[in-house]
N, C-alpha and C positions, 0 to 999 in steps of 0.2 A: 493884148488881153493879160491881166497881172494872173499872175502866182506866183505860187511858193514854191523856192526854189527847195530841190530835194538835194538828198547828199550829194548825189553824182552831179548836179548842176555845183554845188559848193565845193568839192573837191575838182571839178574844170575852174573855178574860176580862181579858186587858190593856186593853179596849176600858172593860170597865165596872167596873175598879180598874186605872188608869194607875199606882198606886205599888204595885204588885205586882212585886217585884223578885226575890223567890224563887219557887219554887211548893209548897213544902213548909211543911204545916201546922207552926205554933210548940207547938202542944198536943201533938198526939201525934207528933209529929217524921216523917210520912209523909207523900208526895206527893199532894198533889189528885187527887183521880181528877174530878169534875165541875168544873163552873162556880158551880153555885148556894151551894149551903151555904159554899165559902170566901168569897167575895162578903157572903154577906149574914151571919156569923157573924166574919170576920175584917177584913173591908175599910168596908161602908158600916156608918156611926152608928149610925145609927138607922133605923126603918123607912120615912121619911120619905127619906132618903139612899139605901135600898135603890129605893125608887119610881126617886127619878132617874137611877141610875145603871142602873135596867131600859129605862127611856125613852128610853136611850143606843143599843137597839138598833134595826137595819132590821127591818121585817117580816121579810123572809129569814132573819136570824141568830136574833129569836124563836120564828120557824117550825123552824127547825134545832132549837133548844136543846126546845122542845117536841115535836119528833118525837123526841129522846133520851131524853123522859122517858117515854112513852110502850112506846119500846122495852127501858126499865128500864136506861139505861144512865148518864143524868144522874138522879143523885138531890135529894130535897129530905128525907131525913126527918133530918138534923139541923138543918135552917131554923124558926127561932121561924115559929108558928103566923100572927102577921100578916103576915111576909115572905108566905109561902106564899098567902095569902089578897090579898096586893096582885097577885102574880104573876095569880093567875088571873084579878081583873077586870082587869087589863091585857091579858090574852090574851081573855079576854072581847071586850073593848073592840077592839081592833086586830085581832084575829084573827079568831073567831069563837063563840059561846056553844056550841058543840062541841066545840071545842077544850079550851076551859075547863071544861068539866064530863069530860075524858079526862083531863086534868090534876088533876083533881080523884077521879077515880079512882084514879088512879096513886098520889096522895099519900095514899090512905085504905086502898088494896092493904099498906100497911107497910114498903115499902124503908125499911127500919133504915140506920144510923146505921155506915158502916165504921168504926169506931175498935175 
């Protein structure tokens, strides 16, 4: 579901892409609505670069960005499948394996792809 991302989503996602100087996808010339998908489809390398630049966040801000997704508000369904699968044992991992198994609902419920 698109929105607008508010500060606290724009200052997370400048947190885990510092060279994020626009916010506006180069592919289909539309604003970010989430965190995740531009992050790990436009900013980090690889999924190895996705790992760390997740690792960037506070419990809190994780906690945050996983109650969004949850509330179907941050999406993940255009994130390559290992993105998606590192997120969750990291939320596993720090969070808690309830978490990561909502998030894993979430991401299996279908939230397509806004383009």
């Amino acid at each position: 579901m698109p929105r607008e991302l508010d500060e606290k989503d724009i200052a997370i996602l400048k947190k885990l892409a510092p060279e994020c100087k626009d916010l506006t996808c180069s592919g289909s010339d539309h604003r970010f609505h989430s965190i995740l998908p531009p992050l790990s489809n436009h900013f980090a390398e690889d999924n190895n670069d996705f790992i760390e630049r997740i690792n960037r966040l506070s419990n809190e801000e994780l906690t945050y960005i996983t109650d969004m997704i949850r509330k179907g508000e941050e999406s993940m369904g255009c994130m390559p499948v290992e993105d998606v699968e590192a997120l969750v044992k990291i939320v596993h991992d720090r969070l808690s394996p309830e978490t990561a198994k909502n998030i894993i609902s979430a991401y299996e419920s279908g939230h397509e792809c806004g383009h």
